[in-house]
DOKE-562441 format. One record per atom (N, C-alpha, C): residue in one letter; x, y, z. Coordinates in steps of 0.001 Angstrom, whole numbers, plus 500000, padded with zeros to 6 digits. Layout:
# DOKE-562441
AXYZ
...
//
This chain:
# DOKE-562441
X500842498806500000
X500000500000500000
X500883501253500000
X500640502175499039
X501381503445498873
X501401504021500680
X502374505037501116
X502777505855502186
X502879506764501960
X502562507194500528
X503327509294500354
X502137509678500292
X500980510185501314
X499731510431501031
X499070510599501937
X498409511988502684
X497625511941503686
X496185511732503029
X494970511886504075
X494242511688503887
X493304513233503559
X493678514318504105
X493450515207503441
X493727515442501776
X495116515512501585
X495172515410500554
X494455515366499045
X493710513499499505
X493102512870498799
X491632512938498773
X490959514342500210
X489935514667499764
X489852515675499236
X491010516697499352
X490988517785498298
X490963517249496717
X491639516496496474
X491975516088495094
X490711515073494919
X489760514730495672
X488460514226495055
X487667515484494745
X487782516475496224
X486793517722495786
X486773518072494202
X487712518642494204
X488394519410493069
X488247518919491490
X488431517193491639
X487827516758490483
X486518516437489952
X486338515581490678
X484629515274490654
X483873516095491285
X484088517279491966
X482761518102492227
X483097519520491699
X484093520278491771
X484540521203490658
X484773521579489384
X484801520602489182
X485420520149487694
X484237519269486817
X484390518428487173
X483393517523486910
X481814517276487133
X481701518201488148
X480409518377488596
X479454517512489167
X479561516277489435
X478761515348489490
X478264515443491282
X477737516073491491
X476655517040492544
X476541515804493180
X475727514560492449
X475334513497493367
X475917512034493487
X476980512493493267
X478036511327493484
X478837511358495139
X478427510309495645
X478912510750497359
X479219509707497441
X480640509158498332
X481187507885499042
X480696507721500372
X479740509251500960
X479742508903502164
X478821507756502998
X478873507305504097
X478124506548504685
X476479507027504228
X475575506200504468
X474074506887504018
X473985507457505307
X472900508134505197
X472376509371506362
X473040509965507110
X474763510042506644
X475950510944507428
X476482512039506214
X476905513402507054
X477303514618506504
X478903514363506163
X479336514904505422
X481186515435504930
X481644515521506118
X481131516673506928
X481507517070508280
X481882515961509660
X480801515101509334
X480256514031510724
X481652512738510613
X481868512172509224
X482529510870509220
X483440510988508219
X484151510149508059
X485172509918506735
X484779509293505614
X485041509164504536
X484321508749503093
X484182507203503413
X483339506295502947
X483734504924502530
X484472504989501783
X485255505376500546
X486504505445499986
X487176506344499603
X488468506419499496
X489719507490499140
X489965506787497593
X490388507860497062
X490799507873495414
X492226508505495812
X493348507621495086
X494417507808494621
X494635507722493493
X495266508875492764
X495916508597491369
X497139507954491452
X497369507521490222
X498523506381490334
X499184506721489776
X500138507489489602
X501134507662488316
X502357507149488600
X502705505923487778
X504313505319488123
X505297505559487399
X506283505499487478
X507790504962486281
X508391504001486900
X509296503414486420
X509421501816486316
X510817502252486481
X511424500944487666
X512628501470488249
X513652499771487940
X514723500116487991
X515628498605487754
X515021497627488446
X515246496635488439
X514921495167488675
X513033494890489191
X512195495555487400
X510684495542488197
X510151496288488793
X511147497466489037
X510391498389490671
X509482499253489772
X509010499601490997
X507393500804490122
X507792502002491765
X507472502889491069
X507662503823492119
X506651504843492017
X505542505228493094
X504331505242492725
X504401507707493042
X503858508136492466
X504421509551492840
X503574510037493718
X503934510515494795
X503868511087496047
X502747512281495852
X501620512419496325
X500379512964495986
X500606514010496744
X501254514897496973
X502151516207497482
X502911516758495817
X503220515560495205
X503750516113493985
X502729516030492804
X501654515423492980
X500284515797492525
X499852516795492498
X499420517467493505
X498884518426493728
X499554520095493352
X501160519673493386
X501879520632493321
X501836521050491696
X501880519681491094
X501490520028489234
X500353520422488781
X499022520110489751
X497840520867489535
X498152522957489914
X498911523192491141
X498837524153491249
X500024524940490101
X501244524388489783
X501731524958488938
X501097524953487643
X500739524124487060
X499185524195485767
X497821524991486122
X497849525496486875
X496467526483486957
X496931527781486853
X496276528433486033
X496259529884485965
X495618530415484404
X495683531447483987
X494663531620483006
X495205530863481778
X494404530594480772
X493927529607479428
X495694529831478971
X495323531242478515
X496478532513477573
X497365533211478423
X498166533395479153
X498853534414480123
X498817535743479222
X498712536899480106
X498865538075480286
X499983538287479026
X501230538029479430
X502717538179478285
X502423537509477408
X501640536740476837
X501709535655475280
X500099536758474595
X499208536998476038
X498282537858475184
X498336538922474251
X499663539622474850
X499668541038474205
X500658540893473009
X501178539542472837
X502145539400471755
X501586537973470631
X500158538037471175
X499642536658470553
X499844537044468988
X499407538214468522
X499029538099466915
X499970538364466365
X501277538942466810
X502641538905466304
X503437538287466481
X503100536571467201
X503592535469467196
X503413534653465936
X504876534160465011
X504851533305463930
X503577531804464080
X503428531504463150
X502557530707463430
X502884529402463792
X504310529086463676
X504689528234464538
X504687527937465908
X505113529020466469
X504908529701468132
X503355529062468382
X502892529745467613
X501245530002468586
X500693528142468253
X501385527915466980
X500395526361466659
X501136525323467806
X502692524969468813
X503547525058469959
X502390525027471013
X502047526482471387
X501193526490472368
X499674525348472441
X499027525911471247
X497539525386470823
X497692523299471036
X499017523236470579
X498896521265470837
X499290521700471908
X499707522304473080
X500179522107474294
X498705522139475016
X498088522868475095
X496839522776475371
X495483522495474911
X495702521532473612
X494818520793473159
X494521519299473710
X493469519323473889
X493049517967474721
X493059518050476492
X493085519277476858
X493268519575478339
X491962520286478937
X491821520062480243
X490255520502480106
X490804522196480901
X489426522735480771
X489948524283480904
X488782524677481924
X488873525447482666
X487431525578483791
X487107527125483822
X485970527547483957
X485688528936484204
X484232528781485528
X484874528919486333
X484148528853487747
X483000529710487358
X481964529064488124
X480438530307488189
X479516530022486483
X480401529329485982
X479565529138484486
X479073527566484215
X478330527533483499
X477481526167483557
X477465525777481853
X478209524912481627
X478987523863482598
X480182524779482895
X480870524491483613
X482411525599484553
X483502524426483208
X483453523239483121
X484681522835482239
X484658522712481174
X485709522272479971
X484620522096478816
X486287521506478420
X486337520905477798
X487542519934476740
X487950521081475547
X490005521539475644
X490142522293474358
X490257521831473104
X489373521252472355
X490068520852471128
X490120522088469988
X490423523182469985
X491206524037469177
X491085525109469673
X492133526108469668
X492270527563469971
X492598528510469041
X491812529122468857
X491583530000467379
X491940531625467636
X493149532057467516
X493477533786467541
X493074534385466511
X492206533769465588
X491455534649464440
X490204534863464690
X489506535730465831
X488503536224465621
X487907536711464816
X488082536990463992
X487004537767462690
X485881537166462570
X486860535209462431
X485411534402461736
X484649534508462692
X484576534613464088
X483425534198465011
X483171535111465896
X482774536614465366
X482551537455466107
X481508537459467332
X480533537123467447
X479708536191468585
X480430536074469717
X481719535222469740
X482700534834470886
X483787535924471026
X483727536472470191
X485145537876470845
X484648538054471990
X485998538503472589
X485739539437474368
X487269540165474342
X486825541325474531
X487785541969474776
X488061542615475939
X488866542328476818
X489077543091478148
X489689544592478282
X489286544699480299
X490070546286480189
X490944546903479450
X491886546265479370
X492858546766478784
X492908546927477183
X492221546042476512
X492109546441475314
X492522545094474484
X492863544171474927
X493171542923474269
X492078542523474159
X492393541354473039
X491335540227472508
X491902539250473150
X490809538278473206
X491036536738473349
X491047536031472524
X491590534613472299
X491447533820471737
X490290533151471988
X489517532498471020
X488506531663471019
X488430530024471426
X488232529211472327
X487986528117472330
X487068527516471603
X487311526712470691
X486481525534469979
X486367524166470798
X485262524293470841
X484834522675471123
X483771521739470218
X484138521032469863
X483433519508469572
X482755518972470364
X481639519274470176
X480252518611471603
X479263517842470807
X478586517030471324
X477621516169470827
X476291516605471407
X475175517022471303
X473780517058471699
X473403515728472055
X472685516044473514
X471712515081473596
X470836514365472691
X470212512963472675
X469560512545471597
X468255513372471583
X467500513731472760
X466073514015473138
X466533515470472434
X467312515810472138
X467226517615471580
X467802517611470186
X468482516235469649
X468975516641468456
X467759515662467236
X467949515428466163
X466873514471465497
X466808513341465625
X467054512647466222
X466695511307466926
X465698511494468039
X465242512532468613
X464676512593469416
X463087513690468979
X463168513419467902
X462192514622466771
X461226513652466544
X459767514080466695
X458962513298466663
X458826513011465047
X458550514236464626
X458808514428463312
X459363513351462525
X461008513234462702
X461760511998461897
X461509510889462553
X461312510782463890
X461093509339464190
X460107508508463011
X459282509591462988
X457775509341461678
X458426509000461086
X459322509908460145
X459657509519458826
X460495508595458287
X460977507491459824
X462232506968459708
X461423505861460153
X460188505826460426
X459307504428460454
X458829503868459341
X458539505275458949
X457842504660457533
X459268504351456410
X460521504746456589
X461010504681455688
X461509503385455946
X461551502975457473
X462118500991457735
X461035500207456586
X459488500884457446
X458770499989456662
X458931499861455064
X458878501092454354
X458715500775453000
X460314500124452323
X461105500100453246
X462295499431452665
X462328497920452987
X461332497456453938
X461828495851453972
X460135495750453398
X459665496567453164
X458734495970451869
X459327496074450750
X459956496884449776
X460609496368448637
X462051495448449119
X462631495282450270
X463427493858450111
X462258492747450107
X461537492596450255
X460738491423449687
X459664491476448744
X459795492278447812
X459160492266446661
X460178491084445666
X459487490884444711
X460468489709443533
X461564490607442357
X460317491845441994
X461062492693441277
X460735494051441970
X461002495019442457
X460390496302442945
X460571497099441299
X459867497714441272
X459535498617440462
X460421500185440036
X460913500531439286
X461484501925439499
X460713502885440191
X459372502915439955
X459011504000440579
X458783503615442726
X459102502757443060
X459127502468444540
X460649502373444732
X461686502399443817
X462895502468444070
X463040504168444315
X462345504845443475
X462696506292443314
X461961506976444512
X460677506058445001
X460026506342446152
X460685506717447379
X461619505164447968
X462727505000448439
X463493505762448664
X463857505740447617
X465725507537447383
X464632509062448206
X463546509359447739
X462874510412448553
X463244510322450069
X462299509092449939
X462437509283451693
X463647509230452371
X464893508338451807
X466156508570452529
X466518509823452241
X466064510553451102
X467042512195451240
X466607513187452426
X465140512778452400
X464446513650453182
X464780513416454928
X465500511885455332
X466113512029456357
X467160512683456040
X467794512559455548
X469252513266455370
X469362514507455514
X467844515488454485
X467890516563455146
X467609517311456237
X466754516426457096
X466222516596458812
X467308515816459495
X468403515456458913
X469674515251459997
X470704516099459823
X470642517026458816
X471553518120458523
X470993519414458798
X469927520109459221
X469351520769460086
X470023521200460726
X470428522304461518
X471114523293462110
X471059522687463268
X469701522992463586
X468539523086465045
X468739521558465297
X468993520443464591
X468809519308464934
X469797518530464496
X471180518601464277
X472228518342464218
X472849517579465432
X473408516255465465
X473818515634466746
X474976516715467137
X475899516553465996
X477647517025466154
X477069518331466296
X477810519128467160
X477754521044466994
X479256520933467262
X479233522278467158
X480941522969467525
X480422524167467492
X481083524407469383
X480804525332470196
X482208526081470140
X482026527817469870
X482994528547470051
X482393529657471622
X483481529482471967
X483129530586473235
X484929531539473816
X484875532443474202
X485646533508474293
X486753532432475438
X488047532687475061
X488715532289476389
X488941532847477279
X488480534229477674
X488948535476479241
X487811534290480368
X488664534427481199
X487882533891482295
X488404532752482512
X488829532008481592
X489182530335481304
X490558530416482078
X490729529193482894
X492125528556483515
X492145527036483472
X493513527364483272
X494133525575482650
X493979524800483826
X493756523428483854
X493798522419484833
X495075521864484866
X495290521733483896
X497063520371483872
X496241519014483658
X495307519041483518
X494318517540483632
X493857517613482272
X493920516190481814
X493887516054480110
X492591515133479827
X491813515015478945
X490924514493479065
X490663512825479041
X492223512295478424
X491829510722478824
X492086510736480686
X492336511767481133
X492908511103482853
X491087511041483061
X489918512145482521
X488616512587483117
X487780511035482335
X488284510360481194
X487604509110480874
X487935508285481706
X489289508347482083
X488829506960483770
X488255507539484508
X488499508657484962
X488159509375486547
X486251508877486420
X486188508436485234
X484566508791485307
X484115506998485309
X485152506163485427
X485108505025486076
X484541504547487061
X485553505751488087
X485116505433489506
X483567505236490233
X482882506722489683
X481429505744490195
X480908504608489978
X481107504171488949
X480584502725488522
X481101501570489373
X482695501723489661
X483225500830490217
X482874500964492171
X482814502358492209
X482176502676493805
X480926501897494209
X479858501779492668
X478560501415493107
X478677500192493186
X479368499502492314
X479521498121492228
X479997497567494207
X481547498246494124
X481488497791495266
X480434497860496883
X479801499073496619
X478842498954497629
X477543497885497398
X477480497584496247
X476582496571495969
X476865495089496574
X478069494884496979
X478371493710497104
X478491493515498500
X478455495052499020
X478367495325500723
X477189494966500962
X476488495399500276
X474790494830500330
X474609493400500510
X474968492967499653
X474649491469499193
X475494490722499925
X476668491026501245
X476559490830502300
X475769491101503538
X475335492081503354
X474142492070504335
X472643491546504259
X472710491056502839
X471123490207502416
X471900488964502721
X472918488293502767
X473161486762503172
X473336486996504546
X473377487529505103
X473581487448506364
X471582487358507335
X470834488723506072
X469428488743506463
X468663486813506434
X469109486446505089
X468689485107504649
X469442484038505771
X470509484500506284
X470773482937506922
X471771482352506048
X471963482693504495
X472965481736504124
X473672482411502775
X474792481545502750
X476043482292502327
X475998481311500555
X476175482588499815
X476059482186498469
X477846481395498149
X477925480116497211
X478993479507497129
X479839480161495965
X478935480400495155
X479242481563493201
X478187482700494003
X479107483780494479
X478408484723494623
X478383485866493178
X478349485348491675
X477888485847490864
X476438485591490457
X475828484332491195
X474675483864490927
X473660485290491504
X473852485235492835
X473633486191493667
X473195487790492833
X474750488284492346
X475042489168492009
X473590489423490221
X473753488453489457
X472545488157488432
X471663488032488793
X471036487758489894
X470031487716490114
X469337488700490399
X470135490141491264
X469163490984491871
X469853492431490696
X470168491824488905
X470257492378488407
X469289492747487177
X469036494664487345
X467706494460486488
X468455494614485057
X467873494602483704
X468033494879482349
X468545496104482208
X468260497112482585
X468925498405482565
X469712498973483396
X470905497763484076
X472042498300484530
X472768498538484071
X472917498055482745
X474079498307481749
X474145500056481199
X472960500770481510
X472889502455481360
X473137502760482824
X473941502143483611
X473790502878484901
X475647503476485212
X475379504719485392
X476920505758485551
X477429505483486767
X476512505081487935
X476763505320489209
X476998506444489705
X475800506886489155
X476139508480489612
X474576509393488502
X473752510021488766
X472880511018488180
X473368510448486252
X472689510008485830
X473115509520484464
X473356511085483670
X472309511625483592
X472541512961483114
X473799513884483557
X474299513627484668
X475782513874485190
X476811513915484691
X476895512268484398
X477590511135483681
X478010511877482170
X476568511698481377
X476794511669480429
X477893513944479953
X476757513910480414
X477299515691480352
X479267515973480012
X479622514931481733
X480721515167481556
X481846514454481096
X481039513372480325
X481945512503479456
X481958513398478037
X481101514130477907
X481189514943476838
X481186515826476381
X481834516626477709
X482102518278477841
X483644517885477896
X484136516865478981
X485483517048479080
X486135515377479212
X485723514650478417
X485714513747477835
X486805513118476741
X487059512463476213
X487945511533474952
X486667512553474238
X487386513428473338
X486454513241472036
X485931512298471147
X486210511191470718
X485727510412469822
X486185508764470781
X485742508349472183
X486321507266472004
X485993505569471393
X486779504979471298
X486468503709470559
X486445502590471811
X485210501703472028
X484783500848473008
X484655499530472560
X485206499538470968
X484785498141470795
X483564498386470008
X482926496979469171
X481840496665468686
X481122496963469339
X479762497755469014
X478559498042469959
X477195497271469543
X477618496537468961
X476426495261468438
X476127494277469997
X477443494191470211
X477668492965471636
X476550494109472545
X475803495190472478
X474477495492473412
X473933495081472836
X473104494967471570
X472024494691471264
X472023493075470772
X472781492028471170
X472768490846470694
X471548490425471335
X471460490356472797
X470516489855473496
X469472490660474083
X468928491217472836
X467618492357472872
X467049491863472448
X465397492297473175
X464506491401472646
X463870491824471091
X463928491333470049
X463375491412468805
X462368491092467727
X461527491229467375
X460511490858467310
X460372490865465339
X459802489400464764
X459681489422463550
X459857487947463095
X459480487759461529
X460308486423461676
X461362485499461174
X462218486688461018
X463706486243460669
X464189486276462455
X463826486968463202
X464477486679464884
X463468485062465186
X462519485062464670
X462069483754465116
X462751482520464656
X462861482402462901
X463577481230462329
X464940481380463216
X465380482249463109
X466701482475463836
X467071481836465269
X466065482274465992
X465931481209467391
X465804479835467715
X464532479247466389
X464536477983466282
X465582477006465494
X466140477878464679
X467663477041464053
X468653477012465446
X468647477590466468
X469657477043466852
X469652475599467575
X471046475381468166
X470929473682468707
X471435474345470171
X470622473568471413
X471005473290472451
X472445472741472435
X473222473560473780
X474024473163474243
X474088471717474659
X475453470652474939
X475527469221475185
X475894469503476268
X476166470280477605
X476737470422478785
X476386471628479019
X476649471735480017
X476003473152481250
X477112474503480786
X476402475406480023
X477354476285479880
X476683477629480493
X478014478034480856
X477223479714481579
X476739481000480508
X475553481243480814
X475181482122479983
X476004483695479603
X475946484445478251
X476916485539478405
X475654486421478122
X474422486723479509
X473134487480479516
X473070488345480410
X473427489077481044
X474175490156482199
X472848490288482859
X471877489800483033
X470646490779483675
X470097489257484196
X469093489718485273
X468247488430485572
X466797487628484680
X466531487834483875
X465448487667483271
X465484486346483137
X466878485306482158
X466668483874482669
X466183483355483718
X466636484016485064
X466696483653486178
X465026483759486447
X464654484844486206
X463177485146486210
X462500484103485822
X462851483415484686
X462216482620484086
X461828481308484672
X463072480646484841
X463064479441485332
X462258479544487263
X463044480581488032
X462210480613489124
X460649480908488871
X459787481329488154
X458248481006487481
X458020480027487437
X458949478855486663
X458512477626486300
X458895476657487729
X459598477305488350
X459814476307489606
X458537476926490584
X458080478145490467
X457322478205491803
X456361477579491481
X455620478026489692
X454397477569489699
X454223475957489519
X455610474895489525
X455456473166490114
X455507473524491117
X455919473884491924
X455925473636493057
X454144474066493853
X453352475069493576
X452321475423493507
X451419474407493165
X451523474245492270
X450715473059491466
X450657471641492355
X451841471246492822
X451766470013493693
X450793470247494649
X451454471469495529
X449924471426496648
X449151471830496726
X448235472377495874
X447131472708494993
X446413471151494727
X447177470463493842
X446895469254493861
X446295468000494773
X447010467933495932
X446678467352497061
X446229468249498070
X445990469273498251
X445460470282498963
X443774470490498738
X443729470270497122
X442241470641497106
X441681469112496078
X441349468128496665
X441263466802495870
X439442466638495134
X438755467883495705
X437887468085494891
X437396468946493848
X438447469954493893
X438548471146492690
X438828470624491247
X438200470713489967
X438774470206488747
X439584471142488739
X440067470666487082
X441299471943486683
X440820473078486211
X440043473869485966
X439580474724485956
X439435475799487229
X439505475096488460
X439837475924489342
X440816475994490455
X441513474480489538
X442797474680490086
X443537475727489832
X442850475975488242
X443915476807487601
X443637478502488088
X442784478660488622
X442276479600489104
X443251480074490310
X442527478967491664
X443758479177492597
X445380479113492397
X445960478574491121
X447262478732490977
X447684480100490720
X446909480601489495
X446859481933488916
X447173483271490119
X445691482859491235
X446078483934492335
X447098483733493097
X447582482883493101
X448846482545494484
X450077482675493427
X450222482741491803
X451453483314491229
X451170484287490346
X450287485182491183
X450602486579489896
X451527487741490655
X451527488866489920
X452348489243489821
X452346490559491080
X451374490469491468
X450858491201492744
X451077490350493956
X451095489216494062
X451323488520495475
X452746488678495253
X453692488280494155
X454760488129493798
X455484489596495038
X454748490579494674
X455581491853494408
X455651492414495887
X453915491847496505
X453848492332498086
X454675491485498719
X455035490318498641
X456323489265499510
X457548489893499006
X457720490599497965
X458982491003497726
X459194492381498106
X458139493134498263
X458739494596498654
X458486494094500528
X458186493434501361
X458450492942502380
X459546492545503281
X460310492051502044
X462173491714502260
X462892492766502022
X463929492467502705
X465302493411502549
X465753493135500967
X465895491858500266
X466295492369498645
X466090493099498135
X464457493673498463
X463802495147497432
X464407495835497143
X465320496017498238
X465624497503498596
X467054497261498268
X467539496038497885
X469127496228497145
X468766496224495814
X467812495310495674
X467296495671493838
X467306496865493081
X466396497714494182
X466439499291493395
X467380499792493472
X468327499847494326
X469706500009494414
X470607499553493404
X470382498584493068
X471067498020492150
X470909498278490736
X469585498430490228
X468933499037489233
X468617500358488599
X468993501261490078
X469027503211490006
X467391503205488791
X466279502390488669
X465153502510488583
X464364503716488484
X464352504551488158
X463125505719488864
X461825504994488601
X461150504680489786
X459835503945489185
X458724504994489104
X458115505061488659
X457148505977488144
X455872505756488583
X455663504719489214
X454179504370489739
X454217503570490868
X453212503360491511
X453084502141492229
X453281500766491662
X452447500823490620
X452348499377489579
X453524499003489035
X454261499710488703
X455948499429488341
X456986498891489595
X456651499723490597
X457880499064491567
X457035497801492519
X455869497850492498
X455304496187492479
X455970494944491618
X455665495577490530
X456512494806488993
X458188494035489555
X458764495367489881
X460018495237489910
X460241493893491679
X459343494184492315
X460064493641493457
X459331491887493570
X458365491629492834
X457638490733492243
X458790489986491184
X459298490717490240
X460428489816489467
X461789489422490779
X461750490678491241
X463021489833492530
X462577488918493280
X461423488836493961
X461181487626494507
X460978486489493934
//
């Protein structure tokens, strides 16, 4: 375990990132129903920065010399002396500076959002008069460019408008893939409607990509670059995880008994939409993965989400029934509980059924099936389950907003 490191330290350097910088308001390590003031975090964040020493050694840097490179890297965007000599700097000079502080995040306290990622610095105001600022003294600023992405709900994916036009245009395209010959004039049909998305995705107002120019006076450098803010934005996920598992020691301990694959455990009291969960205000999350963020990063194939979505048609049907059962017990690659859902249904309602059976030896099946029905729907299900302590790691586990009564019935009914 590292030694160069108090514990102050390491709550300044959480403040500073994730709640200054980063903003994420509702991201807290602390104990539940205790203040900053009252206790100490459930966890400390250390950055790790090593170099590699003869025979294997790693030598980890002393978070005193952390902090000291944050304070020598802070101060304004442009200094004072490079301002007043910016436009009679060769363009070598100034293009020197611009990669020195490209890709670094930049903060202007009191403004919303306060950080924002530099990817270009522009001393030619003319083009973007909008963002000039000129101070007391009589200087200009340079302009910050940024590369930002819009939300889906505000850019055209989120337009009721094209959603329309992008239904009808699925439909009329896998109706001429199964025509024998389509016709020119439903081919030319076709080409319409794809231009006409094309031109409601090139739309100003409804454009995913923008590029934001805004004035740099006010702006100060961090020293913090934006792949360090793509892990930093790790940590909640990995915080929630681990408190989840604090939980799920305290539900084996509620139950009496100790799971042997405590991943079984872990799938089970997992809902379908954890895989959107930030650990932390999603809207948070997302904001500041893409204010001060990797501009463009690469995660891999993004098909591996939607493999095991549910799909509906009947090429997903032939598709299901061509396959062949496994010859041995293999573990599923299905991240959520819904198998699990499944099979516990089919075990409660045999198990139901037996004493139903010998319980009521003069009922036909008709009202057996009756009394089975009420003793496994989805309302008895849900009142035995919001009763237990799992409920309440479920929603936890799930960050859910349930919206009704009838929904978080739903939800604690599939956990039980």
């Amino acid at each position: 375990m590292p030694e160069n490191f108090t514990i102050r330290e390491l709550n300044l350097f959480d403040r500073y990132l994730f709640r200054e910088l980063l903003e994420l308001v509702d991201f807290t390590v602390q104990p539940s129903g205790s203040g900053e003031e009252s206790c100490c975090p459930c966890y400390h964040f250390l950055p790790r920065f090593v170099r590699d020493l003869p025979d294997n050694g790693k030598e980890v840097l002393a978070m005193s010399e952390v902090l000291r490179y944050l304070l020598d890297n802070s101060g304004p965007l442009v200094p004072p002396d490079m301002l007043k000599e910016m436009m009679d700097m060769s363009q070598n000079e100034w293009q020197d500076y611009v990669d020195y502080v490209k890709g670094m995040v930049v903060t202007n306290p009191g403004m919303k959002p306060c950080s924002v990622r530099v990817d270009q610095l522009d001393r030619n105001v003319g083009d973007v008069p909008e963002a000039t600022a000129i101070d007391d003294q009589g200087l200009v600023h340079p302009v910050i460019v940024h590369f930002g992405i819009r939300p889906p709900q505000l850019s055209y994916a989120g337009n009721p408008e094209y959603q329309k036009a992008w239904r009808e245009y699925i439909k009329f395209r896998h109706l001429i893939a199964n025509m024998s010959k389509p016709s020119f004039e439903d081919k030319r049909k076709l080409e319409t409607k794809e231009n006409r998305l094309l031109e409601m995705r090139m739309q100003g107002r409804m454009k995913r990509n923008i590029t934001i120019a805004v004035s740099a006076k006010s702006f100060h450098r961090t020293g913090i670059m934006c792949d360090m803010v793509q892990h930093a934005m790790l940590i909640p996920v990995l915080t929630g995880h681990l408190r989840f598992h604090r939980s799920l020691n305290v539900l084996e301990q509620y139950i009496g008994y100790t799971f042997t694959n405590r991943y079984t455990l872990q799938l089970a009291l997992t809902h379908p939409s954890y895989k959107e969960n930030f650990g932390t205000n999603p809207d948070h999350a997302r904001n500041s993965l893409t204010n001060c963020g990797i501009r463009q990063p690469e995660y891999g194939d993004r098909k591996i989400h939607y493999m095991n979505t549910r799909k509906r048609g009947i090429n997903t049907l032939i598709s299901i029934m061509s396959r062949f059962g496994k010859e041995h017990e293999t573990d599923s690659n299905i991240t959520h509980n819904e198998r699990l859902e499944f099979l516990g249904d089919a075990v409660v309602e045999f198990i139901t059924s037996i004493h139903l059976f010998h319980m009521f030896p003069d009922l036909e099946e008709g009202g057996l099936g009756n009394v089975s029905g009420s003793h496994c729907a989805e309302s008895t299900f849900g009142g035995a389950g919001k009763e237990t302590t799992p409920g309440r790691v479920y929603a936890v586990r799930t960050r859910v907003r349930f919206v009704s009564r009838a929904g978080a019935t739903s939800r604690a009914g599939e956990l039980f």
